[in-house]
C-alpha positions as CSV (number, residue, x, y, z in Angstrom):
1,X,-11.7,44.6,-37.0
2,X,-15.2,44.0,-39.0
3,X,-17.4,41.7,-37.8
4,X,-17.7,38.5,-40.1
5,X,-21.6,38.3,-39.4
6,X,-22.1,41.4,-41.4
7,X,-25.6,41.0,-43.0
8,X,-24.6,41.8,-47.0
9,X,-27.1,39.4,-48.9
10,X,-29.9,42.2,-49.0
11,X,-31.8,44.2,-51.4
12,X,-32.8,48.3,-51.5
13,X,-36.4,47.4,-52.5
14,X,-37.5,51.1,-52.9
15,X,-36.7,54.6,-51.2
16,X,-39.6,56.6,-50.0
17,X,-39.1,60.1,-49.6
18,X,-40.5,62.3,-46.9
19,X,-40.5,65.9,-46.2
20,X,-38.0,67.3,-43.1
21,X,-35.0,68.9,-43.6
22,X,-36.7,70.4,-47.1
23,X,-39.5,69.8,-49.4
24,X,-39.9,66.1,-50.5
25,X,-39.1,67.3,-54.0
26,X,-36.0,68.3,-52.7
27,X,-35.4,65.1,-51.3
28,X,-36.4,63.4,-54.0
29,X,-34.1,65.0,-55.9
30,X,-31.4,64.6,-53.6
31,X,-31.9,60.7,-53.3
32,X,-31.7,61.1,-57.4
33,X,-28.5,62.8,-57.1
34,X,-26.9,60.2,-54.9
35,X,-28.1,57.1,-56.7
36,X,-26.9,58.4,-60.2
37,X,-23.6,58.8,-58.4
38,X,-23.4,55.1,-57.7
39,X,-24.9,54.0,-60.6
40,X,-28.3,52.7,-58.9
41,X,-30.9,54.6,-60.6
42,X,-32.5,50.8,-61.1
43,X,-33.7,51.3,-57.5
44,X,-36.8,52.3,-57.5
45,X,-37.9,56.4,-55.9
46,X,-41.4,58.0,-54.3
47,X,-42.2,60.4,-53.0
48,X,-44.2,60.6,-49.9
49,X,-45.9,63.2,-47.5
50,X,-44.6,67.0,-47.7
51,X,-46.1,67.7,-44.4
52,X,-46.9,66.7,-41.2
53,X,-50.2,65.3,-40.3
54,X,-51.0,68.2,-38.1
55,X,-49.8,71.1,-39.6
56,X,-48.5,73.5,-37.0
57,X,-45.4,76.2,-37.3
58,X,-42.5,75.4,-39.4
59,X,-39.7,74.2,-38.2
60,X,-36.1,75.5,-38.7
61,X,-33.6,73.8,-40.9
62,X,-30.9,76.1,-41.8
63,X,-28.5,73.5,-41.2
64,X,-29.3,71.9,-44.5
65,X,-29.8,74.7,-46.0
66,X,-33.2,75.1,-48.3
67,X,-32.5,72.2,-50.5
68,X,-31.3,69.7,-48.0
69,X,-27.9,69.7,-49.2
70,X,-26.7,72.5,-48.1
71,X,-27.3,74.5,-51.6
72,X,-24.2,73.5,-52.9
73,X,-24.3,74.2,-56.7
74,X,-23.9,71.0,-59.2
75,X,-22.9,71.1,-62.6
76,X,-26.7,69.2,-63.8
77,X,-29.7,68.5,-62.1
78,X,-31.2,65.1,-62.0
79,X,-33.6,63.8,-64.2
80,X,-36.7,64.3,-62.5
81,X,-39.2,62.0,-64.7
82,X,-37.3,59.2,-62.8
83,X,-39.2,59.3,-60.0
84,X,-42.3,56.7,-60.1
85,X,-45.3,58.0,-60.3
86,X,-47.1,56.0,-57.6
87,X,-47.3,57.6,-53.9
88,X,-45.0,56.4,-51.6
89,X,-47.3,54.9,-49.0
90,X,-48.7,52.7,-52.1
91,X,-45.3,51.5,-52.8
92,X,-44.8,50.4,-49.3
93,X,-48.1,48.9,-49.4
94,X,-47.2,46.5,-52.4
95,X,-43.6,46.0,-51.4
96,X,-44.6,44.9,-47.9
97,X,-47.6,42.4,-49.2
98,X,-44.9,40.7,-51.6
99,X,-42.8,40.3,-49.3
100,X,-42.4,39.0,-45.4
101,X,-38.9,39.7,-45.3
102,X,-38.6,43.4,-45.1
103,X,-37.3,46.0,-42.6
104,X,-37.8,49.5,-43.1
105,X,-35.3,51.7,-42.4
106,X,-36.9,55.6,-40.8
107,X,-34.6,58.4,-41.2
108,X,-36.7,61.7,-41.2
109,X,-40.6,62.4,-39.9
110,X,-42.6,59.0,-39.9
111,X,-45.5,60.6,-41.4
112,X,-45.5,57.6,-44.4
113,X,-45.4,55.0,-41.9
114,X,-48.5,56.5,-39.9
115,X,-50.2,56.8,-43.2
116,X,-49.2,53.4,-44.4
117,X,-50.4,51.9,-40.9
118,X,-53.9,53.9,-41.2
119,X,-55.1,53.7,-44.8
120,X,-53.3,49.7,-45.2
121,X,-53.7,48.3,-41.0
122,X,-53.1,44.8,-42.5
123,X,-48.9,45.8,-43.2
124,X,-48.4,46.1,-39.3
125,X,-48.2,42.6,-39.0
126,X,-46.1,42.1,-42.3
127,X,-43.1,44.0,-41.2
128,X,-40.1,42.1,-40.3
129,X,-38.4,45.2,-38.8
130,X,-38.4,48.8,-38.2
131,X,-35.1,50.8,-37.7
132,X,-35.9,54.6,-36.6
133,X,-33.5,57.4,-36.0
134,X,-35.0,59.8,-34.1
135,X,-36.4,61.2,-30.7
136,X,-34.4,60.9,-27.3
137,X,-34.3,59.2,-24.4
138,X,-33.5,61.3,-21.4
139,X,-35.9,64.3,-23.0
140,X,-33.1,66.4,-24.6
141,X,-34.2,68.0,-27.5
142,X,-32.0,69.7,-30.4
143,X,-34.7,71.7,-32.3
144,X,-37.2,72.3,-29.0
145,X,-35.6,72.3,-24.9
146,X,-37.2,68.5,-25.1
147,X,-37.7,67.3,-28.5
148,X,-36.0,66.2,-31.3
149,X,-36.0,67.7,-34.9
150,X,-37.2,64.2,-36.4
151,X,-40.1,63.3,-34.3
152,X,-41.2,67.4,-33.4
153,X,-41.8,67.6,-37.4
154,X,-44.4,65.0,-37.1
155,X,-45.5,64.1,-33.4
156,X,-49.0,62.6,-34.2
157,X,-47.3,60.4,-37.0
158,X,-44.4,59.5,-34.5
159,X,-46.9,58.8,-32.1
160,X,-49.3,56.2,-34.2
161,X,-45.9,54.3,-35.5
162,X,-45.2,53.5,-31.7
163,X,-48.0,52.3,-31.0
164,X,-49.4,50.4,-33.7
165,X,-46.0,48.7,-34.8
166,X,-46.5,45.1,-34.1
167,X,-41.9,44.4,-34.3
168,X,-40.4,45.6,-31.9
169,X,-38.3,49.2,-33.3
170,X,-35.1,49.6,-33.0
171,X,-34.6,53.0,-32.3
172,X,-31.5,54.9,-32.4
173,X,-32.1,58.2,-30.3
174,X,-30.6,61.6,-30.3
175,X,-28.6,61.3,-27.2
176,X,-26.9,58.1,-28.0
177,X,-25.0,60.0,-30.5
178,X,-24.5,62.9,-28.6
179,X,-22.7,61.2,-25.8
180,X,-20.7,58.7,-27.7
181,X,-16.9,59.7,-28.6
182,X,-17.6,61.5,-32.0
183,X,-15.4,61.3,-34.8
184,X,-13.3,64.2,-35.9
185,X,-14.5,66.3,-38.9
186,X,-10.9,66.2,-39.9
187,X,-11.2,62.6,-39.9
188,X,-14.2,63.0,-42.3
189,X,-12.7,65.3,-44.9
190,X,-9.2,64.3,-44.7
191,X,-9.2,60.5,-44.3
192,X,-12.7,59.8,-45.9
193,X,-12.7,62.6,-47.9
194,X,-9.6,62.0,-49.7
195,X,-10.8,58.3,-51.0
196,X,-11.4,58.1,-54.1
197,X,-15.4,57.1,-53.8
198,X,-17.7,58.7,-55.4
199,X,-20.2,58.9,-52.4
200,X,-17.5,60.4,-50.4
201,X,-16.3,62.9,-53.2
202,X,-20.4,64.4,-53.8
203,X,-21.0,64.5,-49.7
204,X,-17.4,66.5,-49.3
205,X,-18.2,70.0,-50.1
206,X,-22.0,69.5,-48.8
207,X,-21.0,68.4,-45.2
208,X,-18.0,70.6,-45.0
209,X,-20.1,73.3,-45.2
210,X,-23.0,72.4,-43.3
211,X,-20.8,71.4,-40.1
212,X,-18.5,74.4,-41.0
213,X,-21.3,76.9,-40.4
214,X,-22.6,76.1,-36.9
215,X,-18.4,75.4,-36.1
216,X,-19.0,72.0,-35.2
217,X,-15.4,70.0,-35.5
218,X,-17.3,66.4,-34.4
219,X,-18.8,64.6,-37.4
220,X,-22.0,62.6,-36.3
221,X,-23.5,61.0,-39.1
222,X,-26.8,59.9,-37.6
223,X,-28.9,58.2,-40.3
224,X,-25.4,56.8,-41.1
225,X,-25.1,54.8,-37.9
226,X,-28.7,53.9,-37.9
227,X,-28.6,52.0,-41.4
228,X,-24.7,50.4,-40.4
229,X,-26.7,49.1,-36.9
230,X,-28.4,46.9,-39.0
231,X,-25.6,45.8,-41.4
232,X,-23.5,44.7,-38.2
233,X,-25.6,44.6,-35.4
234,X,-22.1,44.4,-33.4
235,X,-21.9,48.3,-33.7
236,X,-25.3,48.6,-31.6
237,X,-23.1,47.9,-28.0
238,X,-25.5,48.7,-25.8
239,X,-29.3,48.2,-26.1
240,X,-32.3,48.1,-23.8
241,X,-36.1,47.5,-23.6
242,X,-38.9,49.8,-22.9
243,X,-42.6,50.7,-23.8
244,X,-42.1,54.2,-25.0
245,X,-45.6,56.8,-26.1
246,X,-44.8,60.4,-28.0
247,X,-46.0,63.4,-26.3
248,X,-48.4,65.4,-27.8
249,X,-50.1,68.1,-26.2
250,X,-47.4,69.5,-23.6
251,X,-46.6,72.9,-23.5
252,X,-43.4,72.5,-23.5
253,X,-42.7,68.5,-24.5
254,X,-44.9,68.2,-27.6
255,X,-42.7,65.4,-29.5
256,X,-40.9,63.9,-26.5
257,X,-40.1,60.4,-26.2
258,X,-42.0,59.2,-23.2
259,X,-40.5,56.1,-21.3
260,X,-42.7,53.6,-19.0
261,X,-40.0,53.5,-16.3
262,X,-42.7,51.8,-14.1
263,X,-44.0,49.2,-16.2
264,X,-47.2,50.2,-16.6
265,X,-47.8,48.7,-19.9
266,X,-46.6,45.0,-20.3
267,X,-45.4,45.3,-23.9
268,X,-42.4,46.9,-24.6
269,X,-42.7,48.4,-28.0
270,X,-38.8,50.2,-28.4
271,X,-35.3,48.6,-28.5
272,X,-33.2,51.6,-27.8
273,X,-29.9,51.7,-29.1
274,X,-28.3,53.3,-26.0
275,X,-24.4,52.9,-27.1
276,X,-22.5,52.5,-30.4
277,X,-19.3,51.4,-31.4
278,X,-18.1,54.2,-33.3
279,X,-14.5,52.7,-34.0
280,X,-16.4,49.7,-35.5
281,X,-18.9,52.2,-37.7
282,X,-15.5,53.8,-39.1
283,X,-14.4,50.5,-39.6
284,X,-17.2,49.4,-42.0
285,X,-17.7,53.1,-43.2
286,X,-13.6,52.7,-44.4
287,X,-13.7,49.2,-45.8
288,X,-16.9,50.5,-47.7
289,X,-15.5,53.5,-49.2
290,X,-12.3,52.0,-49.9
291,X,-14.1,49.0,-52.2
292,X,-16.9,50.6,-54.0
């Protein structure tokens, strides 16, 4: 059963790229790929940072492959002259003045953000809210023993976002998803997979393979539940309060998510997303798929 709250009278204003699981070219031309699917190339595309503020050792992201999609081979490429020709943290920038009604949605490396926050101070207090998938909670990592991949691509940028954010984020961390009762990938490819959307039917042979070559049987599409949290905020089950920091310089924890358990700072910054309702995400994922 949907919730009958669902937030549905909103607008994409713009998607700013970022580099992380490939180039932001890549990405770019990825995002492309997927609006022209759904006949939204009206929404406006830019691209942002291709690296992190502090350059340090690449990280690994066979996963995706080198494209970020898995190299799965398309019949055309995208039209590449679609993509504006101002830089992404200008975008923000006049998006965010315009307008005091806007919530940014973070799915990769926040190096943008930082960027925007640094060169344009004045947008921390325009931004209605900030929804972030990324780092952990309890210190498990997935690309380091204690970090995840998101926030170790960019730690200084991670860092400045969580502390000069004047909302409070919403951040939906790597062990939430890990510990909630995943999905099947038969599920995906078989029930999903078999609806005749043309979202579904371009993701099909790229996630099949991607979860197909680590032999992972659990679908967990993270940025997916991040960006349905805020569509029904009934999916977020569980949330709590904290001021949370970024490691930086440990040895071993450079990109962790550091919690003040002992309330050592009065603000708390962070509304973690500790437990979804993953019946309700495929739910709305469903009814979505099954409409468009």
């Amino acid at each position: 059963m949907l919730n009958n709250e669902l937030k549905q009278n909103f607008k994409v204003k713009a998607i700013t790229c970022v580099f992380g699981n490939s180039s932001v070219q890549n990405i770019g031309k990825n995002v492309l790929r997927v609006l022209e699917t759904v006949n939204r190339l009206d929404i406006p595309v830019y691209l942002g940072c291709d690296e992190p503020l502090v350059v340090h050792e690449p990280v690994n992201v066979s996963f995706h492959g080198v494209d970020g999609f898995c190299d799965v081979k398309f019949s055309s490429e995208p039209d590449m002259s679609l993509i504006r020709k101002s830089h992404a943290i200008e975008a923000m920038h006049e998006i965010i003045t315009k307008d005091d009604d806007v919530t940014l949605f973070c799915l990769g490396p926040l190096t943008n953000l930082a960027l925007l926050y640094k060169m344009h101070p004045e947008t921390r207090e325009k931004i209605k809210d900030i929804y972030v998938m990324g780092g952990n909670r309890h210190g498990v990592g997935n690309i380091t023993r204690a970090a995840e991949f998101n926030f170790y691509c960019d730690p200084e940028a991670a860092f400045i976002v969580f502390q000069s954010s004047k909302c409070r984020i919403k951040l939906l961390p790597l062990e939430t998803i890990n510990n909630c009762k995943q999905t099947s990938l038969e599920y995906r490819l078989n029930v999903l997979g078999k609806t005749d959307n043309k979202i579904t039917q371009l993701l099909n042979p790229i996630e099949k393979k991607g979860y197909e070559a680590i032999g992972m049987a659990e679908w967990s599409p993270y940025d997916a539940y991040c960006a349905a949290s805020f569509i029904d905020a009934s999916i977020m089950r569980k949330t709590e309060d904290f001021h949370m920091t970024i490691e930086l310089s440990g040895k071993f924890t450079r990109g962790q998510v550091v919690i003040d358990h002992i309330d050592e700072v009065n603000f708390k910054n962070v509304t973690v997303i500790e437990e979804i309702d993953v019946e309700k995400f495929n739910s709305l994922i469903l009814t979505t798929v099954e409409e468009a």
